[in-house]
Jmol script that loads the backbone (N, CA, C; Angstrom):
load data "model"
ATOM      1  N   UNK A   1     118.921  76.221  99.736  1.00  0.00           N
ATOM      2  CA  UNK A   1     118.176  76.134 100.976  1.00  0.00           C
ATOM      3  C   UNK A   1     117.759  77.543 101.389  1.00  0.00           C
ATOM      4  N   UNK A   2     116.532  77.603 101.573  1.00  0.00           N
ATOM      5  CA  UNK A   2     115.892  78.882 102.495  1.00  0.00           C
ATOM      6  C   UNK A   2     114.912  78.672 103.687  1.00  0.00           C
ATOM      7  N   UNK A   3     114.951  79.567 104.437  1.00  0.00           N
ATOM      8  CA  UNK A   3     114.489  79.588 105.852  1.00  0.00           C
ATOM      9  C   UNK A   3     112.789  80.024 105.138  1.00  0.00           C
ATOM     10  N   UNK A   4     111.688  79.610 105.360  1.00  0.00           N
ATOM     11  CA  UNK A   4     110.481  79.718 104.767  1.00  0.00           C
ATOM     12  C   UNK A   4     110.112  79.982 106.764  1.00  0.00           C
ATOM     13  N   UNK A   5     109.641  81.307 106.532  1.00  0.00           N
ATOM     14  CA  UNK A   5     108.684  81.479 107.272  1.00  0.00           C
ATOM     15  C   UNK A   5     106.763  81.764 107.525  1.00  0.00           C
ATOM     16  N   UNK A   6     106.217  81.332 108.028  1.00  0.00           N
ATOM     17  CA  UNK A   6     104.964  80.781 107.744  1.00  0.00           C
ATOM     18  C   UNK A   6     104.303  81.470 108.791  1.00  0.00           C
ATOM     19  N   UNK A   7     103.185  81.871 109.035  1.00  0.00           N
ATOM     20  CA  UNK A   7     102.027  82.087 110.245  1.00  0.00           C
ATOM     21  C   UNK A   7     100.929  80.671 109.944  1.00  0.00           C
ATOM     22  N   UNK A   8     101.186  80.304 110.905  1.00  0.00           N
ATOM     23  CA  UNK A   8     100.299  78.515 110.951  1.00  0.00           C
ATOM     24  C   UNK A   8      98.584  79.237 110.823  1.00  0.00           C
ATOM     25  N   UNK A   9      97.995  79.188 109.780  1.00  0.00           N
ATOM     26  CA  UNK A   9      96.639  79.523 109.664  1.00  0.00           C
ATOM     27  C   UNK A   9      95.623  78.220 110.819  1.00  0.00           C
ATOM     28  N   UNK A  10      96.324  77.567 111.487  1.00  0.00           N
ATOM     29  CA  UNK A  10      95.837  76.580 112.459  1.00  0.00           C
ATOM     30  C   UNK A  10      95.802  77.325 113.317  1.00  0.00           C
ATOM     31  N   UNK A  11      96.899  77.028 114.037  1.00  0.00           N
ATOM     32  CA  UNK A  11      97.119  77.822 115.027  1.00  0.00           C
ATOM     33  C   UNK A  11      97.538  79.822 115.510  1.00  0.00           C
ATOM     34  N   UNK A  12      97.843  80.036 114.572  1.00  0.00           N
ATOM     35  CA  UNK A  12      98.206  81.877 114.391  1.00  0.00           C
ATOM     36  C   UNK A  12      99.835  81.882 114.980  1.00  0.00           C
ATOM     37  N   UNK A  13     100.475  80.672 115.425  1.00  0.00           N
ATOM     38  CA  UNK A  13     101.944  80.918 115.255  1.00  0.00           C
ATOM     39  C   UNK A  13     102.882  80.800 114.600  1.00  0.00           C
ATOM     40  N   UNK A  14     103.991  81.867 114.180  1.00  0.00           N
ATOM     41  CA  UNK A  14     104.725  81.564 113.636  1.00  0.00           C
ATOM     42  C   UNK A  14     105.895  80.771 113.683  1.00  0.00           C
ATOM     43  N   UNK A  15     105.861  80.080 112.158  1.00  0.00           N
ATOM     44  CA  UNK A  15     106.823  78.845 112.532  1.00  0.00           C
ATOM     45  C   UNK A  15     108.139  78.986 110.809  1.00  0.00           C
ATOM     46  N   UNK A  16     109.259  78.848 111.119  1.00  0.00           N
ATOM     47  CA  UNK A  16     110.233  78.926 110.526  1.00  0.00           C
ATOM     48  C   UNK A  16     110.464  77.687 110.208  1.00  0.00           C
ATOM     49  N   UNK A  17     110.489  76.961 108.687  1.00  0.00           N
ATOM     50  CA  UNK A  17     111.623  75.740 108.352  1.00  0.00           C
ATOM     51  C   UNK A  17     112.786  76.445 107.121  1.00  0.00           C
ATOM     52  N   UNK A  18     113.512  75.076 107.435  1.00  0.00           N
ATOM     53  CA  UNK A  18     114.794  75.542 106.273  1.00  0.00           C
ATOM     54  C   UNK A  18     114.403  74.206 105.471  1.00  0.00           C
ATOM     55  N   UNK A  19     114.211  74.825 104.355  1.00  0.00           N
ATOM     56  CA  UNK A  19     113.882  73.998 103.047  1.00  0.00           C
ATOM     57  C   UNK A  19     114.422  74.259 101.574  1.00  0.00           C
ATOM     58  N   UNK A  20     114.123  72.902 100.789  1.00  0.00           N
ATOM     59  CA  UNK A  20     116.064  73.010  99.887  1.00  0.00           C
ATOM     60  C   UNK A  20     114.493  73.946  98.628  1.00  0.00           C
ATOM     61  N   UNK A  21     114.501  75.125  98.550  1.00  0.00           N
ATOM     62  CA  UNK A  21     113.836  75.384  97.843  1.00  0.00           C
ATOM     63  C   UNK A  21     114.573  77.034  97.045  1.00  0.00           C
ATOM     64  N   UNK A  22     114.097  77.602  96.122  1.00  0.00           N
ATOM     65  CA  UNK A  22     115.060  78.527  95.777  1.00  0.00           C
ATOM     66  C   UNK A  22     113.943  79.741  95.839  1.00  0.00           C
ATOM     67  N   UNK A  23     114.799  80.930  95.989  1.00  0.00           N
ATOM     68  CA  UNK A  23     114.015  82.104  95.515  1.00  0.00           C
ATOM     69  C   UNK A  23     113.102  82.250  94.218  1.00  0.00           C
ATOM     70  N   UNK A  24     113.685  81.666  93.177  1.00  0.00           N
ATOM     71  CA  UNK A  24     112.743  81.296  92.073  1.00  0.00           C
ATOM     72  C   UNK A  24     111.877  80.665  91.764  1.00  0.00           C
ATOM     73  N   UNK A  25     111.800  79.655  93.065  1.00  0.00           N
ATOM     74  CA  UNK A  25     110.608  78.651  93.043  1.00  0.00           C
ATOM     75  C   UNK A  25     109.571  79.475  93.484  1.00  0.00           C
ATOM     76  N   UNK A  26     110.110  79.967  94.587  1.00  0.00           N
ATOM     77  CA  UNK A  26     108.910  80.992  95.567  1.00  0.00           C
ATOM     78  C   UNK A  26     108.139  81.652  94.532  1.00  0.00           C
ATOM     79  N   UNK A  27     108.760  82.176  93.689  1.00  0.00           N
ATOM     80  CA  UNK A  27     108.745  83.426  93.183  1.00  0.00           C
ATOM     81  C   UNK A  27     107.482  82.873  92.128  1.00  0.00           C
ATOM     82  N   UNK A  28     107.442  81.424  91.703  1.00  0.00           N
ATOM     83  CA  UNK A  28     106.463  81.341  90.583  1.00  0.00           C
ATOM     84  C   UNK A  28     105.784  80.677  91.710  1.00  0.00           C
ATOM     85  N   UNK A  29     105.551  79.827  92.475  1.00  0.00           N
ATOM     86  CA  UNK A  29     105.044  79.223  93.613  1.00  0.00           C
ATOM     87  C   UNK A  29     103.683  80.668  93.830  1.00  0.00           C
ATOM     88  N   UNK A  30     104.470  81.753  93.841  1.00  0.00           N
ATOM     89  CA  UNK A  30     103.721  83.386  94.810  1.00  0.00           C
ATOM     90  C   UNK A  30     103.007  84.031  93.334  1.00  0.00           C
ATOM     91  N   UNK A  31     103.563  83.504  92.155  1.00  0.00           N
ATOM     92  CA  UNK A  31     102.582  83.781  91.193  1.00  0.00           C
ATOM     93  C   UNK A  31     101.247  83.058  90.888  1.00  0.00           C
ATOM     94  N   UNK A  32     101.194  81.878  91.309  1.00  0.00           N
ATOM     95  CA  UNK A  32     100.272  80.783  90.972  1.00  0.00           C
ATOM     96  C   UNK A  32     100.229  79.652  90.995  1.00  0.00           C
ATOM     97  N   UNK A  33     101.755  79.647  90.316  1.00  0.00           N
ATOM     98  CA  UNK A  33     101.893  77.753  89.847  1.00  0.00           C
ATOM     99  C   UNK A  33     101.471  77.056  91.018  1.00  0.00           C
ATOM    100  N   UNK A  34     101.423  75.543  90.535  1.00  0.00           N
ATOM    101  CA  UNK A  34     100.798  74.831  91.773  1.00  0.00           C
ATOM    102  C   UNK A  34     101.550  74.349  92.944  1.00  0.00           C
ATOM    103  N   UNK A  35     101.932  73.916  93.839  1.00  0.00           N
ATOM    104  CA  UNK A  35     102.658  73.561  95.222  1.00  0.00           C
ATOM    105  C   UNK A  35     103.486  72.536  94.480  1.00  0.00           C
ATOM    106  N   UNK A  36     102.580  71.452  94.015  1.00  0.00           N
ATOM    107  CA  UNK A  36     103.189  70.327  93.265  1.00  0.00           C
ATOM    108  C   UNK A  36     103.905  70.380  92.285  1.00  0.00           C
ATOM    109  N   UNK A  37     103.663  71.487  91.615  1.00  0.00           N
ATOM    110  CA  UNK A  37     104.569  71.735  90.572  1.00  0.00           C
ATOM    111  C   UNK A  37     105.861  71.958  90.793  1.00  0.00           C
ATOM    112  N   UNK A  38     105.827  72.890  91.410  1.00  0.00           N
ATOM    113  CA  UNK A  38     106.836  73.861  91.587  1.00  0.00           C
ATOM    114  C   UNK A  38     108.027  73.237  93.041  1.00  0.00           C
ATOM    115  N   UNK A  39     107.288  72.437  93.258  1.00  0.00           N
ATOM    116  CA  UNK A  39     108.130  71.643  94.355  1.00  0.00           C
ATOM    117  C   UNK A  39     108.076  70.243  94.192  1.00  0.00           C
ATOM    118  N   UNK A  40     108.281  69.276  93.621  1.00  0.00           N
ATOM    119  CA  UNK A  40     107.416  68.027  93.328  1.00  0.00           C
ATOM    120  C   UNK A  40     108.614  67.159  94.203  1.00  0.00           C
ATOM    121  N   UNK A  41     110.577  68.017  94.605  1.00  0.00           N
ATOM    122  CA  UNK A  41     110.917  67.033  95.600  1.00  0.00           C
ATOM    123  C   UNK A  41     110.577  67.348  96.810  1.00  0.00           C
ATOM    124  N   UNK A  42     109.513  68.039  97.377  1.00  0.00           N
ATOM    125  CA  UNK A  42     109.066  68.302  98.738  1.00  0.00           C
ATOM    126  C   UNK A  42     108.275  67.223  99.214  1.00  0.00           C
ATOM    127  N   UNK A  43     107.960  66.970 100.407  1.00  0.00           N
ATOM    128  CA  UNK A  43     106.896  66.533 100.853  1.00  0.00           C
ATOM    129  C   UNK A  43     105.687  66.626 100.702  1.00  0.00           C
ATOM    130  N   UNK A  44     104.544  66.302 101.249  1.00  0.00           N
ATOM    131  CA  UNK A  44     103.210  66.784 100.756  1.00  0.00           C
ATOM    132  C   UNK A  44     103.367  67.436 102.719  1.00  0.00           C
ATOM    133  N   UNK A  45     103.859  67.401 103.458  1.00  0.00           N
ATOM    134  CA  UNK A  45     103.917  68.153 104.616  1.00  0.00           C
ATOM    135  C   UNK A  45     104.681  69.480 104.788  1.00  0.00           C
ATOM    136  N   UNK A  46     105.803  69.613 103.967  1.00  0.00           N
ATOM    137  CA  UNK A  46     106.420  70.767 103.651  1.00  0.00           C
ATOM    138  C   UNK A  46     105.855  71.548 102.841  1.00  0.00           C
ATOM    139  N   UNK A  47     105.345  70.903 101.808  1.00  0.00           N
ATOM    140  CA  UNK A  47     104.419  71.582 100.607  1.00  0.00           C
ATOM    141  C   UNK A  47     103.077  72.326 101.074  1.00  0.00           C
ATOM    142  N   UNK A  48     103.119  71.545 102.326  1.00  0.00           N
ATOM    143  CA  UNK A  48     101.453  72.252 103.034  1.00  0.00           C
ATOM    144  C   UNK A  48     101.903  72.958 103.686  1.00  0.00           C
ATOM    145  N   UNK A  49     102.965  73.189 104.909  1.00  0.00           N
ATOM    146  CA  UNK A  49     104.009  74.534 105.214  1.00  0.00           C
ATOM    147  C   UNK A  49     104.021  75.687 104.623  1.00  0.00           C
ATOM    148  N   UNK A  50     104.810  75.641 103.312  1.00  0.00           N
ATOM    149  CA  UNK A  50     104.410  76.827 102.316  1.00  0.00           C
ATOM    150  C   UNK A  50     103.308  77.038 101.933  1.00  0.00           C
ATOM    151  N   UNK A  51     102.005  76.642 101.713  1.00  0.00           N
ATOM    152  CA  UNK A  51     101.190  76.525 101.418  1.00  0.00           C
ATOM    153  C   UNK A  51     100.207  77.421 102.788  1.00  0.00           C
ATOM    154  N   UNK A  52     100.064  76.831 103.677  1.00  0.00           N
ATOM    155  CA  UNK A  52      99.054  77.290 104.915  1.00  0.00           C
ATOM    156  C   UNK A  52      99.933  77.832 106.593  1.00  0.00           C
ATOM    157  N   UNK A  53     101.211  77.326 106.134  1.00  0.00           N
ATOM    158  CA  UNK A  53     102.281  77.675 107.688  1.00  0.00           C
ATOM    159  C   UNK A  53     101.672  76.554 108.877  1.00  0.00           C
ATOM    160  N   UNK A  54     101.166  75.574 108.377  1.00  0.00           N
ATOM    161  CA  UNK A  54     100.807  74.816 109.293  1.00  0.00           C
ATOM    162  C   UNK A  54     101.984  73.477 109.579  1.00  0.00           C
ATOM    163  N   UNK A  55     102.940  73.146 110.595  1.00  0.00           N
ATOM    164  CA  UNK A  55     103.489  72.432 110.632  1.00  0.00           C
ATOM    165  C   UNK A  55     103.229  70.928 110.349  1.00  0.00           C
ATOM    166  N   UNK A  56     103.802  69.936 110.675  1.00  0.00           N
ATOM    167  CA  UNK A  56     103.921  68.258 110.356  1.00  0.00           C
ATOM    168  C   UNK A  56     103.735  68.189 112.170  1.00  0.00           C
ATOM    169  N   UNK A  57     103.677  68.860 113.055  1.00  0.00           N
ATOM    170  CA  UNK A  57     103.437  68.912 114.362  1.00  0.00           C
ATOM    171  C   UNK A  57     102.443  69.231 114.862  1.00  0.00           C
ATOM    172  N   UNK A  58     101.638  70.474 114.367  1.00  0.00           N
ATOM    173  CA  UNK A  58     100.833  71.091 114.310  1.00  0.00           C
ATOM    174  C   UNK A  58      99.403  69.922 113.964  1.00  0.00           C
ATOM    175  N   UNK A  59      99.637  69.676 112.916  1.00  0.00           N
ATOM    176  CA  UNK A  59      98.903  68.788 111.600  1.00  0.00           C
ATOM    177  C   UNK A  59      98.924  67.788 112.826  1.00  0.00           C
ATOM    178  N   UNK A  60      99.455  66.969 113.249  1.00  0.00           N
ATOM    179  CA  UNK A  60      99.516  65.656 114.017  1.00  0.00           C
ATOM    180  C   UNK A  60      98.538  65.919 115.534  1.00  0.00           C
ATOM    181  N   UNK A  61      98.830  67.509 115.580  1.00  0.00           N
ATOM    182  CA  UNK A  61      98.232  67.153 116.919  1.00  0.00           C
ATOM    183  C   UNK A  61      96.911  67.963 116.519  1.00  0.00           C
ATOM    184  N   UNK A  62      96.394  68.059 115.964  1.00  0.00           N
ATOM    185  CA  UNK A  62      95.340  68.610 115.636  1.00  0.00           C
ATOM    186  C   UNK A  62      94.272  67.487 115.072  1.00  0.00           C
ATOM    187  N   UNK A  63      94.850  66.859 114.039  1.00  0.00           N
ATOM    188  CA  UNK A  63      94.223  65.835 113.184  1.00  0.00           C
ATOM    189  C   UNK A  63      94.548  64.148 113.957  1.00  0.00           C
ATOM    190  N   UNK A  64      95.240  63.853 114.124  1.00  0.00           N
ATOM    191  CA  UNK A  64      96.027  63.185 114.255  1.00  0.00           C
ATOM    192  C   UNK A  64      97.150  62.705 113.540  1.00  0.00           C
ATOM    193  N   UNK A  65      97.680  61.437 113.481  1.00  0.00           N
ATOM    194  CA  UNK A  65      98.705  61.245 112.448  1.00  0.00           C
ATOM    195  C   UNK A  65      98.456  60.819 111.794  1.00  0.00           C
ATOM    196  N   UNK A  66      98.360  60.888 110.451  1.00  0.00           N
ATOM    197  CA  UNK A  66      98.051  60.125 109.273  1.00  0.00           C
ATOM    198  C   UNK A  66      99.356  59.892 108.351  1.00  0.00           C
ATOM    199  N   UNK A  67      99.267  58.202 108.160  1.00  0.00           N
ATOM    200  CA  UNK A  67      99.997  57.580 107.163  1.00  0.00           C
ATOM    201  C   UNK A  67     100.371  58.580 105.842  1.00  0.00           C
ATOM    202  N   UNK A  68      98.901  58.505 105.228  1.00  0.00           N
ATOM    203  CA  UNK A  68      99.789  59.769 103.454  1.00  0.00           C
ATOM    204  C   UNK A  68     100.347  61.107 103.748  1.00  0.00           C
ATOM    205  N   UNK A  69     100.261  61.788 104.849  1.00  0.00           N
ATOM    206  CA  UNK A  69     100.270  62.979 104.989  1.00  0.00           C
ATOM    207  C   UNK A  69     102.048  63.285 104.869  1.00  0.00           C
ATOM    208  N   UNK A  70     103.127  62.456 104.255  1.00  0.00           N
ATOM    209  CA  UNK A  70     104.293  62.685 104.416  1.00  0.00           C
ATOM    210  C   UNK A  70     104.770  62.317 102.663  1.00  0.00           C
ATOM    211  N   UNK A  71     103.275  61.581 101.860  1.00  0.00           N
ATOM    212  CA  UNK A  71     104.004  61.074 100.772  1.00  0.00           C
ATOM    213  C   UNK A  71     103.515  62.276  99.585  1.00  0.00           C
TER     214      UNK A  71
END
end "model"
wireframe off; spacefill off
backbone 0.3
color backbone group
């Protein structure tokens, strides 16, 4: 588990989760590999976290809520 901190490219705040992910994932995650790859037991909402720092809160109140946005 690591604390992934993010700047929400939505909004410009920063937002902290703890996610079961390792330094080594990051580490090829920050080289290239793909989100999906490299995380495939994440969410597709956590995966967009690391990805843009945009929360599953954020995302909801912006967009609204959408059904796939968790699978």
């Amino acid at each position: 588990m690591m604390n992934i901190t993010r700047v929400s490219t939505l909004t410009g705040e920063e937002n902290t989760l703890r996610l079961p992910v390792s330094q080594i994932q990051m580490e090829r995650w920050e080289m290239g590999e793909l989100a999906q790859d490299v995380f495939p037991h994440l969410s597709a909402s956590q995966r967009e976290f690391i990805i843009s720092g945009i929360t599953e809160e954020e995302w909801d109140h912006a967009f609204g809520e959408t059904e796939d946005y968790e699978n």
